[in-house]
SERO-4910 file (N, C-alpha, C, O; in steps of 0.05 Angstrom, whole numbers):
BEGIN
 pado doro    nc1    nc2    nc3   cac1   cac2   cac3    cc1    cc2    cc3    oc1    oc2    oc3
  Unk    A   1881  -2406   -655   1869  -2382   -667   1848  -2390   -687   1851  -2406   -706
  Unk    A   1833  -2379   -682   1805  -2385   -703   1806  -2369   -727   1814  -2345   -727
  Unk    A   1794  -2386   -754   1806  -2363   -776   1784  -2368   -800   1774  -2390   -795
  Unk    A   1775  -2360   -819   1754  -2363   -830   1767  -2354   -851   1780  -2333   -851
  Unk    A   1766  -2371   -872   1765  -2369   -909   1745  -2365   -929   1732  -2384   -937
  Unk    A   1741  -2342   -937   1714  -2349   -950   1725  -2347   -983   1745  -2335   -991
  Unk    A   1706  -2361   -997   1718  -2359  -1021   1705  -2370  -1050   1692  -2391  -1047
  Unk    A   1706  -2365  -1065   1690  -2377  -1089   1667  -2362  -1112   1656  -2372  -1132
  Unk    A   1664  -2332  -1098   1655  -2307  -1101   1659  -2301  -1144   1676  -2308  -1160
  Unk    A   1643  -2291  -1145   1652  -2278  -1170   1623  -2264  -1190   1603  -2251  -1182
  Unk    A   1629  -2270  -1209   1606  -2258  -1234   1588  -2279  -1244   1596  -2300  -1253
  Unk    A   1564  -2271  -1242   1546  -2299  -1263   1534  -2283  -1272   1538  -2259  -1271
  Unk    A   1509  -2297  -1289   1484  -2279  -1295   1465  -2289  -1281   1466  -2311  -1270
  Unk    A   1444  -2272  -1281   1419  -2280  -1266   1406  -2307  -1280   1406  -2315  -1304
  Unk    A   1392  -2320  -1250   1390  -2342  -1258   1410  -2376  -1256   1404  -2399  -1256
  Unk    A   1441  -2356  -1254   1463  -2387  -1249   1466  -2380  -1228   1457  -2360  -1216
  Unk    A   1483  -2400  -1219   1499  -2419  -1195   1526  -2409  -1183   1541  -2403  -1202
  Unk    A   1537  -2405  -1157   1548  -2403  -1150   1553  -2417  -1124   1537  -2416  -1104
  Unk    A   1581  -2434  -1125   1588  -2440  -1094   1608  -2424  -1071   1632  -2423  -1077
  Unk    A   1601  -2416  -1052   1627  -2406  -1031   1626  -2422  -1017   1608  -2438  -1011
  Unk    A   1655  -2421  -1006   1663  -2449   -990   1672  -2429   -967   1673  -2405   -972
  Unk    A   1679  -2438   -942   1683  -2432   -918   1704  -2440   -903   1701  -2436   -878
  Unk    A   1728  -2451   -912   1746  -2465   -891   1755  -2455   -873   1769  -2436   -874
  Unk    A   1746  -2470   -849   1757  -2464   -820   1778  -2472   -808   1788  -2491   -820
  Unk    A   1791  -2465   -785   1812  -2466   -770   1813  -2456   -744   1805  -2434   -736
  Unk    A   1825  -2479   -728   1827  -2474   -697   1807  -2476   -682   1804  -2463   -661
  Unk    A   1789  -2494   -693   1760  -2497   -666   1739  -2526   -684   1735  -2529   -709
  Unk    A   1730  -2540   -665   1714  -2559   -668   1699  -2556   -682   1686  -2537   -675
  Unk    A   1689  -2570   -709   1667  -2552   -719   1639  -2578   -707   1616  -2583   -716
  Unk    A   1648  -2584   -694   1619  -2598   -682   1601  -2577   -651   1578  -2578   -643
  Unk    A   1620  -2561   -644   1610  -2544   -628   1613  -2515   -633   1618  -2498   -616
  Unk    A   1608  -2511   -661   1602  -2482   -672   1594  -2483   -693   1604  -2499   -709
  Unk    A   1574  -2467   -701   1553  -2459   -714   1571  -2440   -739   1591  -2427   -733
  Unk    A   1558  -2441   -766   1572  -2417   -791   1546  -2415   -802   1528  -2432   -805
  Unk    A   1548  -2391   -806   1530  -2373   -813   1544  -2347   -839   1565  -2335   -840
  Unk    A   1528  -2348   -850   1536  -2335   -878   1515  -2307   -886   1492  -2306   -893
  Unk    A   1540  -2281   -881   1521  -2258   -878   1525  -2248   -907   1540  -2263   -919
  Unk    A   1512  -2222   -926   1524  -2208   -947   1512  -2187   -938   1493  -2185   -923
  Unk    A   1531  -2161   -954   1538  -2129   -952   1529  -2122   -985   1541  -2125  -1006
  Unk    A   1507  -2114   -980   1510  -2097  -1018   1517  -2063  -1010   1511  -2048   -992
  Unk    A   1526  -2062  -1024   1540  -2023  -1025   1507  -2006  -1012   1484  -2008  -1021
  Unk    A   1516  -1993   -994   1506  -1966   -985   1475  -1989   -967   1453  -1978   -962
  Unk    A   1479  -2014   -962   1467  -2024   -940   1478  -2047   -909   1500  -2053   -902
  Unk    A   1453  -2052   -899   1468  -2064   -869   1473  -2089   -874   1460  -2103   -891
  Unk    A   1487  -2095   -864   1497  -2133   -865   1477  -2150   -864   1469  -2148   -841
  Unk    A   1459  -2171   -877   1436  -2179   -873   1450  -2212   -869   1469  -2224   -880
  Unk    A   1436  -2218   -856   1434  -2262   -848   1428  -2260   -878   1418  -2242   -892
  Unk    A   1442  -2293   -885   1436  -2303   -909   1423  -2334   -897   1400  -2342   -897
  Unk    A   1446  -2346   -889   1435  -2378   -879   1455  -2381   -860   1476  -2367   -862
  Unk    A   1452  -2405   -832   1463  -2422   -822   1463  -2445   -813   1441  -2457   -813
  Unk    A   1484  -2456   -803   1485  -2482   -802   1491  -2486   -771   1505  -2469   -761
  Unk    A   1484  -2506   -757   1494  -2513   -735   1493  -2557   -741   1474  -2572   -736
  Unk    A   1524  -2566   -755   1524  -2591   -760   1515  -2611   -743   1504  -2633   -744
  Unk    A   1520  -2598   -730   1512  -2628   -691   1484  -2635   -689   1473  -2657   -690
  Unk    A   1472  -2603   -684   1442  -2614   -687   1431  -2621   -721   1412  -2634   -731
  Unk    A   1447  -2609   -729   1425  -2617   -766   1412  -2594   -765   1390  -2602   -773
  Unk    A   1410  -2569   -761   1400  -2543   -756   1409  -2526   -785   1431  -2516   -788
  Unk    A   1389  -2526   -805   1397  -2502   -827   1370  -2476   -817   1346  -2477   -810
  Unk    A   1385  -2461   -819   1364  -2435   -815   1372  -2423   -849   1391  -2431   -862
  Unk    A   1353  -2403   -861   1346  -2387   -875   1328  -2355   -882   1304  -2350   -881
  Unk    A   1350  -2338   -890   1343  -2313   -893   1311  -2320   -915   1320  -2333   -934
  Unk    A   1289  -2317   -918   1258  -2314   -932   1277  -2305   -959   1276  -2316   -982
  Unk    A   1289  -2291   -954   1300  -2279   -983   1316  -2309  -1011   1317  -2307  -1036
  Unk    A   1322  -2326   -998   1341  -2337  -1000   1331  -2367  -1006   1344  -2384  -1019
  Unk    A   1302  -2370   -992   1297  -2400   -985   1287  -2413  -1011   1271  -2399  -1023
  Unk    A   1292  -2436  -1020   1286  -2450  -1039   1309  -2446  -1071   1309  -2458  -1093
  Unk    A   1327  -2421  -1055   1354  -2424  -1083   1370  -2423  -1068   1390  -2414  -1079
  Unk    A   1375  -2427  -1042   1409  -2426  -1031   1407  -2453  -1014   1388  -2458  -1000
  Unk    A   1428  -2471  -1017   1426  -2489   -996   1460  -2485   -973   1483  -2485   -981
  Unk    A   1450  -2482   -943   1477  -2495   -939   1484  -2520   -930   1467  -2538   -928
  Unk    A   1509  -2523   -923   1518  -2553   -928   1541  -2552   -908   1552  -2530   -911
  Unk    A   1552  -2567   -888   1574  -2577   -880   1597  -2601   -889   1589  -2623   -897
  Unk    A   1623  -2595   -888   1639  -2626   -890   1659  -2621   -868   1674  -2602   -866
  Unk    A   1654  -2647   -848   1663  -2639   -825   1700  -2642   -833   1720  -2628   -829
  Unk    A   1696  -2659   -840   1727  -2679   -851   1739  -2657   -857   1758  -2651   -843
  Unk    A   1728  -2635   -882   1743  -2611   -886   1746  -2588   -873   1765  -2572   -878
  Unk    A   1723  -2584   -851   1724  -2561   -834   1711  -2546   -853   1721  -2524   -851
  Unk    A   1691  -2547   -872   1681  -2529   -889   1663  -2526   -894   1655  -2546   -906
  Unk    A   1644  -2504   -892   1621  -2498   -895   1613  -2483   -925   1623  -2463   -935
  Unk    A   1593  -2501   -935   1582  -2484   -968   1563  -2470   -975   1549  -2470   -955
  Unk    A   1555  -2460   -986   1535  -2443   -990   1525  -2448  -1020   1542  -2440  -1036
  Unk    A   1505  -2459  -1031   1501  -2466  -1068   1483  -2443  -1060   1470  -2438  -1039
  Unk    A   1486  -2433  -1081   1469  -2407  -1086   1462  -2419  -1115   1481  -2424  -1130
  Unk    A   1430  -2424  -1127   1421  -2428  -1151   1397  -2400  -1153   1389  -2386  -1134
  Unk    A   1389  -2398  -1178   1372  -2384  -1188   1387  -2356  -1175   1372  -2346  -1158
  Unk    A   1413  -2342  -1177   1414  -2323  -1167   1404  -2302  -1188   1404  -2305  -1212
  Unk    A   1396  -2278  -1175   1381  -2263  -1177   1396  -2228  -1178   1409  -2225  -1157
  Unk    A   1397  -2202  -1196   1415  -2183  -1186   1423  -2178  -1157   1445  -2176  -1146
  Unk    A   1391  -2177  -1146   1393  -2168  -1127   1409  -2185  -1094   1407  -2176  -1071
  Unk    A   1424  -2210  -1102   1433  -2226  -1089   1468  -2215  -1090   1485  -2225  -1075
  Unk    A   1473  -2195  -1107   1496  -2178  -1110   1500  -2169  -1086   1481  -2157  -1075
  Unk    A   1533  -2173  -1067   1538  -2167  -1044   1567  -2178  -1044   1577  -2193  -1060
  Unk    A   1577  -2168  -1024   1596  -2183  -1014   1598  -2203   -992   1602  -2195   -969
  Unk    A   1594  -2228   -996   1588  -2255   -980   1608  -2257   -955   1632  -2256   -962
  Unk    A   1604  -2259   -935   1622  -2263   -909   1613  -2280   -891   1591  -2272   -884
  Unk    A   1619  -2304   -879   1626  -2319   -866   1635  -2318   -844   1658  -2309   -842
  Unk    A   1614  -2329   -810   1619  -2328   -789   1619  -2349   -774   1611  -2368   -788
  Unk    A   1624  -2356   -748   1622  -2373   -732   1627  -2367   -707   1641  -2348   -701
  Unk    A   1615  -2386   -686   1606  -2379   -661   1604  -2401   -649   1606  -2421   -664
  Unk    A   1602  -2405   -626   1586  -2430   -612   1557  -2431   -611   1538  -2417   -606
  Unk    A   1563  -2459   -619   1534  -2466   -631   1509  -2461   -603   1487  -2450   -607
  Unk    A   1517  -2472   -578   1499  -2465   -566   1488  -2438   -560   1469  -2438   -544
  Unk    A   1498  -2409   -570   1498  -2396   -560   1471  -2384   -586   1467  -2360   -591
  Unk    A   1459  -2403   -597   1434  -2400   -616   1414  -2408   -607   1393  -2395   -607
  Unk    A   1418  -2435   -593   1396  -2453   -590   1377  -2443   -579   1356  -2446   -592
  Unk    A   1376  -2427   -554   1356  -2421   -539   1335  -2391   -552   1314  -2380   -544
  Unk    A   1347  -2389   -566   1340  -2365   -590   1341  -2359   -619   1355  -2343   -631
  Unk    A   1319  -2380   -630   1332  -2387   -656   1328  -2355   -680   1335  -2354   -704
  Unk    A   1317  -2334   -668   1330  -2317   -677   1354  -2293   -682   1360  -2274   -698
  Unk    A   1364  -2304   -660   1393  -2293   -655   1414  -2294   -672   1433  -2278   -672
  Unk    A   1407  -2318   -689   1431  -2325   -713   1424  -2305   -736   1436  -2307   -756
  Unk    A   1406  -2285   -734   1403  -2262   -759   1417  -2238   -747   1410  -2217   -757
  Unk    A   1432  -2239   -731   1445  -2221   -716   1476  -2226   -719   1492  -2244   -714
  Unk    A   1479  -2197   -731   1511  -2205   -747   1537  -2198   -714   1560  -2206   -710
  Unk    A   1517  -2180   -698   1539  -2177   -671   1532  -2208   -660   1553  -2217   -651
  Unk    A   1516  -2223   -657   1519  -2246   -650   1540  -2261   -648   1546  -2275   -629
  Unk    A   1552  -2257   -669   1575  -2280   -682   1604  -2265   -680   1610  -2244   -691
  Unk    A   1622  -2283   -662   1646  -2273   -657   1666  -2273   -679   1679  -2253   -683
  Unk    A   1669  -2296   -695   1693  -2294   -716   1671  -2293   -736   1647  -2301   -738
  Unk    A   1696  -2277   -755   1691  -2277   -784   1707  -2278   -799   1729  -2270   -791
  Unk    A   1705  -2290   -828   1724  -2290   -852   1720  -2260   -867   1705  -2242   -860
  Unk    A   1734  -2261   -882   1739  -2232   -896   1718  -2244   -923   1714  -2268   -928
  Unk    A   1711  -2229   -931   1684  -2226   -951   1697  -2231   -979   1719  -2224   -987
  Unk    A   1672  -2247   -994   1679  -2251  -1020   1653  -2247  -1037   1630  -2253  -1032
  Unk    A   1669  -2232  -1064   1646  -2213  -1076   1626  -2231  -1098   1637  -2246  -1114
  Unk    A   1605  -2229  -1099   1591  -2244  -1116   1567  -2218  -1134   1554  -2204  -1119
  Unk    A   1566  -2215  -1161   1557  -2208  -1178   1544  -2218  -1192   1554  -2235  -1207
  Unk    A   1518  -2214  -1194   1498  -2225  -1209   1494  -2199  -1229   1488  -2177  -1220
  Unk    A   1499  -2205  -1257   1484  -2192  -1282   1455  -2193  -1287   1440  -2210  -1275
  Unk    A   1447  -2178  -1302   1422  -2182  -1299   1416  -2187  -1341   1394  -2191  -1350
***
């Protein structure tokens, strides 16, 4: 059974750092792809970033690029997300998916597509002050 942990969520002020971590379960993470969506109140689920480890593939939401990095550790099954320079508007609830990885390749915009992605972790809240 495939199962997704997301976690590490909380309060900063604008401007700091935050890491979520991802630990997985029940599937290869060399042939599936994690991808990291957020929910802010009263909008739609938007792509943040993903990862596909095998090829070395990071994709990035424009919103995001040059303060979020993600990151894999295969050893752990865990996928990260450094979020620097966060910003209010980066306020959401962070959720965590995965898929098979090939099921990107041939469409590298498919991974901004939250029905794309079969499993997900349950969401963790991140607050930026301003």
């Amino acid at each position: 059974e495939v199962q997704l942990q997301a976690s590490g969520g909380g309060l900063v002020q604008a401007g700091g750092s935050l890491r979520l971590s991802c630990a997985a379960s029940g599937f290869d993470s060399d042939d599936y792809a994690t991808g990291w969506f957020r929910q802010a109140p009263g909008k739609e689920r938007e792509e943040v970033a993903a990862i596909d480890t095998r090829a070395g593939t990071r994709r990035y939401a424009d919103s995001v690029k040059g303060r979020f990095t993600i990151s894999s550790d295969i050893a752990l099954n865990t996928v990260y997300l450094q979020m620097d320079s966060l910003k209010p508007e980066d306020t959401a609830i962070y959720y965590c998916a995965a898929d098979l990885a090939r099921k990107f390749v041939r469409d590298d915009k498919r991974w901004r597509k939250p029905y794309a992605w079969h499993y997900w972790g349950q969401g963790t809240q991140v607050t930026v002050s301003s």
